[in-house]
Structures are given as structure tokens and as C-alpha cells.
C-alpha positions in Angstrom: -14.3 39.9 -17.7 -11.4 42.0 -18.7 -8.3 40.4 -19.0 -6.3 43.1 -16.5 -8.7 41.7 -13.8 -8.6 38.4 -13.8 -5.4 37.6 -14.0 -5.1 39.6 -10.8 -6.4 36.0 -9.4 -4.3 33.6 -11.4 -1.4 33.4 -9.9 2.0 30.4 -10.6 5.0 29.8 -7.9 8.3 28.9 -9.5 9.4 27.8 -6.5 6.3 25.3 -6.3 7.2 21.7 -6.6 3.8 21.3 -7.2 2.7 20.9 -11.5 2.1 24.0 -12.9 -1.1 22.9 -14.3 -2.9 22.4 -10.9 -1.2 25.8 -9.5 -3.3 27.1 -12.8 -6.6 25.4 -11.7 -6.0 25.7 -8.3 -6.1 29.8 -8.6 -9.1 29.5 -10.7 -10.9 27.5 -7.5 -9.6 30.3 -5.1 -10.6 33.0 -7.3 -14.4 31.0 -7.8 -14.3 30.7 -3.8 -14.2 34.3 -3.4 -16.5 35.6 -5.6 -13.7 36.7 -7.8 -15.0 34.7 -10.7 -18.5 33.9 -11.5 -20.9 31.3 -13.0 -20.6 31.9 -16.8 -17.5 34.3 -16.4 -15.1 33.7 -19.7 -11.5 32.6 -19.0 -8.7 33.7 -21.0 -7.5 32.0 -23.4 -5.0 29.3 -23.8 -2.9 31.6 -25.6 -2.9 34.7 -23.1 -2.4 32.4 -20.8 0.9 30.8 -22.0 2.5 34.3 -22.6 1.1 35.9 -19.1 2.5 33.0 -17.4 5.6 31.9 -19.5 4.2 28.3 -19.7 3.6 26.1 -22.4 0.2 26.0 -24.6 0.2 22.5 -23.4 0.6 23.0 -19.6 -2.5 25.9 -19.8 -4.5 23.8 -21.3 -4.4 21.4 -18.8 -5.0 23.3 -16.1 -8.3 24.0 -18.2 -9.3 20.5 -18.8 -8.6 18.9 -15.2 -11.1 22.0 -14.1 -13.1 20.5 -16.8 -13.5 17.0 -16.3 -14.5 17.8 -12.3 -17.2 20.0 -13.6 -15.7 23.6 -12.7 -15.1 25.0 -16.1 -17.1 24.4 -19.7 -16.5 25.2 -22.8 -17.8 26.2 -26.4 -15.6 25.6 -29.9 -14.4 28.6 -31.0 -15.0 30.9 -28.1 -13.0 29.1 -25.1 -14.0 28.2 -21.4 -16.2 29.7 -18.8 -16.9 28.6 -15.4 -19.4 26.2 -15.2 -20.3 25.5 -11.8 -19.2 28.1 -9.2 -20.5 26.2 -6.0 -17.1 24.7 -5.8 -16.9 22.8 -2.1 -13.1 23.1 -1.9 -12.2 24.3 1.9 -8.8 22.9 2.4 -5.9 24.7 1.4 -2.9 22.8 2.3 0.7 23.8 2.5 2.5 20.9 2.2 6.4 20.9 2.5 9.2 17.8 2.5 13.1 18.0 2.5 13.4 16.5 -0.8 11.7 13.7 -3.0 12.8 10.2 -3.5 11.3 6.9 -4.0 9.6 6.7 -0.6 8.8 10.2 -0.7 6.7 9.7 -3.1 5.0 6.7 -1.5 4.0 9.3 1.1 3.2 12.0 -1.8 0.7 9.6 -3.2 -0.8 8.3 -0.5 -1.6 11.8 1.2 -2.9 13.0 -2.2 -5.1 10.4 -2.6 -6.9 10.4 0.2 -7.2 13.9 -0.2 -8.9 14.2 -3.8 -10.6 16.8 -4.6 -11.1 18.0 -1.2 -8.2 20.0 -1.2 -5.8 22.6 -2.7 -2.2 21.5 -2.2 1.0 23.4 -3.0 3.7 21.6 -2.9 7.1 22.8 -1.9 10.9 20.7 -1.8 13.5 22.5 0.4 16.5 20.1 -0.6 17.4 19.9 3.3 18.2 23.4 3.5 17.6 25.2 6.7 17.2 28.6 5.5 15.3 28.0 2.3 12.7 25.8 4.5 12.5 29.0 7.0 12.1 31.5 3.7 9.3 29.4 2.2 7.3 29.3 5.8 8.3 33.3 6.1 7.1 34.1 2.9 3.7 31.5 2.8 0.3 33.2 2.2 -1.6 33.3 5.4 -4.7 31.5 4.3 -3.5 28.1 4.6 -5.4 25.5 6.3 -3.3 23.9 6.9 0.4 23.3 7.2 1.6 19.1 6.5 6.1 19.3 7.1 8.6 16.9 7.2 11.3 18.8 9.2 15.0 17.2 8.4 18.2 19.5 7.4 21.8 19.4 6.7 22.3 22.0 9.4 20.9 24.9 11.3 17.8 22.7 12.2 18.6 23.3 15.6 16.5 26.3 15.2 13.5 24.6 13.5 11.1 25.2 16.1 11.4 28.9 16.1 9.7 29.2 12.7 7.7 26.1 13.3 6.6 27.5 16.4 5.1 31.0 14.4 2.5 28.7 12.7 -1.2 28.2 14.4 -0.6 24.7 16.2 -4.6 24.0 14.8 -3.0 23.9 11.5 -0.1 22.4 12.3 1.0 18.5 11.0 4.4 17.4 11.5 5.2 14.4 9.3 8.1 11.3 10.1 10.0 13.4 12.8 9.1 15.1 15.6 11.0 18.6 16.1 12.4 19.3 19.6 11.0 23.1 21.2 8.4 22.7 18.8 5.3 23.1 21.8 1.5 22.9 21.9 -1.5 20.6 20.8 0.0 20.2 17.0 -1.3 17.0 14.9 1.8 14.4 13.8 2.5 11.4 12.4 6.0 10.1 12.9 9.0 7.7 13.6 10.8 7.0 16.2 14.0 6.4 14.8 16.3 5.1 17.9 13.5 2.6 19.3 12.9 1.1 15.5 16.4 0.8 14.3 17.3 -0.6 18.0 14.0 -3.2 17.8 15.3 -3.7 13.7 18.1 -5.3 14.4 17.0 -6.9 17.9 14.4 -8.9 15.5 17.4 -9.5 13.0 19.8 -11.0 16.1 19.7 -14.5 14.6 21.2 -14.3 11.3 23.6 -11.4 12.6 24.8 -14.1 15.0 27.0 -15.3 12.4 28.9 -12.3 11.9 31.0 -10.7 14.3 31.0 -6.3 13.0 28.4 -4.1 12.4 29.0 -0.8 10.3 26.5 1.7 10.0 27.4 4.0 6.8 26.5 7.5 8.6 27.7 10.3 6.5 29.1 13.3 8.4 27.0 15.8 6.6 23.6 14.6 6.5 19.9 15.0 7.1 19.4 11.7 9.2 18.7 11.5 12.6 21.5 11.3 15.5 18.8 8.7 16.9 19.8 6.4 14.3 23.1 6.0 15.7 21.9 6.4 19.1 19.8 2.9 18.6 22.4 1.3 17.1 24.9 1.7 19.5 22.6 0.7 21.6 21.8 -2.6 20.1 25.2 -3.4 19.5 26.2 -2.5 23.2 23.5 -4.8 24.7 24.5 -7.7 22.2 27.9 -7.1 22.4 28.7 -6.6 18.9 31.7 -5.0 16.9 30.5 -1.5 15.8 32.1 1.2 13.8 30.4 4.3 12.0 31.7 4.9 8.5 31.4 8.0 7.5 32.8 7.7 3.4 31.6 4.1 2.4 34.3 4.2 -0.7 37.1 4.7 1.3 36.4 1.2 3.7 37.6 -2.3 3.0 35.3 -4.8 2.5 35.9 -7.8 4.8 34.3 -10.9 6.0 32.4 -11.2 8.8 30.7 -7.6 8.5 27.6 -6.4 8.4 27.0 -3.0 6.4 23.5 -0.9 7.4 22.9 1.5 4.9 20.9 4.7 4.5 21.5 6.6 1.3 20.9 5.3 -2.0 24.0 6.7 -3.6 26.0 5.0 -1.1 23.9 1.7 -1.2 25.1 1.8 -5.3 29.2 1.9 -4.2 28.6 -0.2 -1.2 26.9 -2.8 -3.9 30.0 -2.3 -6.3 32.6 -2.8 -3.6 31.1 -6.0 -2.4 31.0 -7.6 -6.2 34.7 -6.1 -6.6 36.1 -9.1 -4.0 34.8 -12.9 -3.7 32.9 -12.4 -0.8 29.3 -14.0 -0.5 26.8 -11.5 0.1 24.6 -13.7 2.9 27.3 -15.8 3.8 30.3 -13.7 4.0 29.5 -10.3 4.4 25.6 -8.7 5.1 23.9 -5.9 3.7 20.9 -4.1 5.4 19.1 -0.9 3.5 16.9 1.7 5.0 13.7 2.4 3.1 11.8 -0.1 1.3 12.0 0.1 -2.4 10.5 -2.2 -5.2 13.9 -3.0 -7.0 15.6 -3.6 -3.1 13.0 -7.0 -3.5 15.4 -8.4 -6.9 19.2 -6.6 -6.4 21.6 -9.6 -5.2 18.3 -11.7 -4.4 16.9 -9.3 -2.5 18.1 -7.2 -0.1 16.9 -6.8 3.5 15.5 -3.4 4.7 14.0 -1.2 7.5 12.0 0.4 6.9 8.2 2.2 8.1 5.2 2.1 6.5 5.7 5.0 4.2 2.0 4.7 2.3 0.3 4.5 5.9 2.1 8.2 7.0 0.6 9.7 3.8 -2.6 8.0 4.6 -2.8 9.2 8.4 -1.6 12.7 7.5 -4.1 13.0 5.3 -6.9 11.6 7.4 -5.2 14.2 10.2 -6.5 17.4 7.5 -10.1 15.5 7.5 -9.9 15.1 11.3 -9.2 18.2 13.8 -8.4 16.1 16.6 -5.3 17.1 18.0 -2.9 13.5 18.3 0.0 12.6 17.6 1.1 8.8 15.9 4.1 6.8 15.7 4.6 4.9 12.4 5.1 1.5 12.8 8.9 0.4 11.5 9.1 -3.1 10.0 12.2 -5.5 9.4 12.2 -7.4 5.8 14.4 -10.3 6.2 15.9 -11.4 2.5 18.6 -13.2 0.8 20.9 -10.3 1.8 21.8 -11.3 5.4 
């Protein structure tokens, strides 16, 4: 096959989060799917490739070799690969889209993906919480998507989310850890409730909160979270008649005893952290610390810190078993309190 008409069916997003290698491979499956490419067609080689795509020798020939070793592609020394095997069962095309990556992110990433295998093409796209990005990736998707797997959280202009959400098939539709207000029909989720699990959080944390009298939730003005977060814990605080405040710049509040400090960003977890160190105060004893988002390393810092946080492996795992299953449902996450030397 000439090299002008193949690489008509290769094709690399920049703006893909997802590794350039499998976006490689990936093509080649589509192409195979088609009819585009067939059993015993000659790929081009690692070094056309490279220089079509601007990638590295190294990247290309990965692409090859993980379309290798599932028995899609063969090769001869000397001359290159071929395709192999062009009954390739791959169905699923799956556009999968999240507001940024972090440690629990990933948890999800993983989980989905491996449950997935190599039933599926994924591309994988990061919007950094921005509104109009999100809306130009969905705008500018290819239509043949399977699928569509989005967690929906932004800085601002979200409260238009639904609009654009709303354009995709609801059949191939999965929301993931928030649900999305105006956003209507028999769509798939998986999901948390964030005012009911923060509110029951803390309810199941009452005893050792007993012993202090303020709870401060740092809520940053300009941020992604939900307003349900402070919603539930207002309301937990107004039914147990604790001291509230919401601080909105952790490094401009004094650190006193008696308080409780829930945090949600890591950043601010890192100067909240370094504040408390700065006086005498006892974390535990003088002054408590509660994290959103279970993380390995919140199981050592200051002898552990408590979280709350959901099951972050089990959303990847039901999303992914959502793709396998067309049964229109929806599922809230369960939210769990980890009680540690930190309160």
C-alpha cells in the first residue's frame, strides 16, 4: 500500500491526554475495522512514521509492538510489519473526558481501563476545569464514538454544561462522580452525592469532634468543587451546633486550638500542614485535620491523616462495566470516613 493512502487512516490528537503510542495503534485497529487496511497489508516504517507524525522513533515503535504482542500486526527483519490478523473484535470506541488528573484520578483511570482491556479504543482527553475547552473538545469530537464516559466539574461557566451535554445521544452517554443539573433523559451514571456524604462524614466523626469546639472548611472562592460540599456541612454543623467558618485562603488564617480544619485541595493540605508544625499545637489533641480523597501517603503524614473520601477504584470499575452493559441506571458511590491519628 502506498504511503499517501494509508496515512490517510493514521491519525495523532495533540490535544489527546491519551499516549501517543496507543492513538498510533488505535488508528491502525480503526483503519483494520473498516477495511482500510488488510491481512498482509505493509505498514510504514518506523522512520516515516516518526517524521509524518513528529514523534519519536521510540513512541512509533511502540505503537507497533503493543499491536504486536495482541496479535494484530507481524513482522519480518529487514522488511517491517504487516497486519497479521485483520479480524480484530474491537467495537467500543470510547470518548472518555475528566477535568484534570490527580492521584485519585488516576485510581478511576486505572480502574476503568482495566476492566476495559482490549475491548475498547479510548481517547483520552483533560480539560483543566475549563468550561469552554470542555465544550470545544465535545464540539469538535468525531461522531463515531460509542460512547461518551465525563466527569463534568469547572471553574465557571458550568452552569451551561447541560447544553452541550445535552447534544450527545443519552445511549452513549456516562456521567462519572457528579450529576449535571438540566442534563435530561435515560443517560448511564455513576456518581457522588456530595452534601449527603460529607453531612453523614462528619455525623460518623461526631465523637472525636466533640472535643473541639470550630469547624473550618478551607473552600476556595474559585474552584471546581461542589456548592453541596458546603451545603452538607453547614448542615452538620447547624444540627450539632458547631462553630463553622468557610476559609477561603488557608495561608492567611491563624491556627488556634480547639479547631478543626476539613480540607479539599492538595496544595492547600501542604500549607495547612506547614502552618500547624509552625506553632506548638498537637495535631489530634489540639487542633484536627480532615482531607478529602484518599491517598496512600495521607496513611503515614503526621501518623496518618483522616479522610473522606468514595470509593474512587469502584467508579472506574462500574463505569466501565456501564460500556459492557446498555442498561440505562444510574449509581451513587458509596463515601467512606477513615478515622486516623489526625483527629
Amino acid at each position: 500500500m502506498r504511503k499517501a493512502a494509508i496515512f490517510k487512516h493514521l491519525f495523532i490528537d495533540f490535544y489527546s491526554a491519551t499516549p501517543k503510542y496507543l492513538q498510533l495503534s488505535n488508528s491502525i485497529v480503526k483503519a483494520i475495522n473498516e477495511g482500510k487496511l488488510r491481512k498482509d497489508d505493509i505498514l510504514p516504517s518506523i522512520n516515516e512514521l516518526s517524521f509524518e507524525f513528529e514523534i519519536s522513533r521510540d513512541t512509533a515503535e511502540k505503537g507497533y509492538k503493543h499491536l504486536k504482542k495482541i496479535g494484530v500486526l507481524g513482522s519480518v527483519p529487514g522488511k517491517g510489519y504487516f497486519v497479521k490478523n485483520a479480524e480484530v473484535n474491537q467495537h467500543l470506541k470510547i470518548f472518555l473526558l475528566f477535568n484534570k488528573l490527580s492521584a485519585h484520578k488516576k485510581i478511576i483511570y486505572d480502574a476503568f481501563v482495566g476492566v476495559l482491556g482490549e475491548l475498547a479504543t479510548i481517547d483520552f482527553y483533560i480539560y483543566n476545569n475549563d468550561f469552554a475547552f470542555f465544550k470545544k473538545l465535545l464540539t469538535n469530537a468525531n461522531q463515531d464514538y460509542t460512547h461518551y464516559v465525563i466527569i463534568p466539574h469547572f471553574m465557571e461557566g458550568g452552569e451551561n454544561a447541560h447544553e452541550i451535554i445535552n447534544t450527545i445521544p443519552k445511549e452513549k452517554l456516562i456521567l462519572m462522580d457528579k450529576l449535571v443539573p438540566g442534563v435530561v433523559g435515560d443517560y448511564r451514571a455513576v456518581y457522588e452525592n456530595f452534601e449527603v456524604d460529607i453531612y453523614h462524614a462528619l455525623e460518623l466523626a461526631k465523637e472525636r469532634l466533640s472535643k473541639y469546639h470550630t469547624l473550618k472548611i478551607i473552600f476556595p472562592e474559585n474552584t471546581y468543587f461542589p456548592q453541596e460540599i458546603l451545603k452538607g456541612f453547614k448542615h452538620f454543623c447547624h444540627e450539632y451546633a458547631f462553630n463553622y467558618r468557610v476559609v477561603h485562603n488557608i495561608a492567611n488564617e491563624p491556627i488556634k486550638d480547639g479547631e478543626v480544619y476539613i480540607n479539599l485541595m492538595e496544595n492547600d493540605l501542604v500549607i495547612l500542614i506547614e502552618k500547624i508544625l509552625s506553632t506548638k499545637l498537637k495535631v489530634g489533641k489540639n487542633v484536627g485535620l480532615i482531607s478529602y480523597n484518599e491517598t496512600p501517603l495521607k496513611k503515614l503524614i503526621l501518623n496518618g491523616i483522616t479522610t473522606i473520601s468514595t470509593d474512587f477504584q469502584m467508579m472506574g470499575t462500574t463505569a466501565a462495566n456501564m460500556v459492557l452493559d446498555d442498561m440505562a441506571t444510574q449509581m451513587e458511590i458509596p463515601f467512606y470516613l477513615t478515622l486516623r491519628a489526625s483527629l
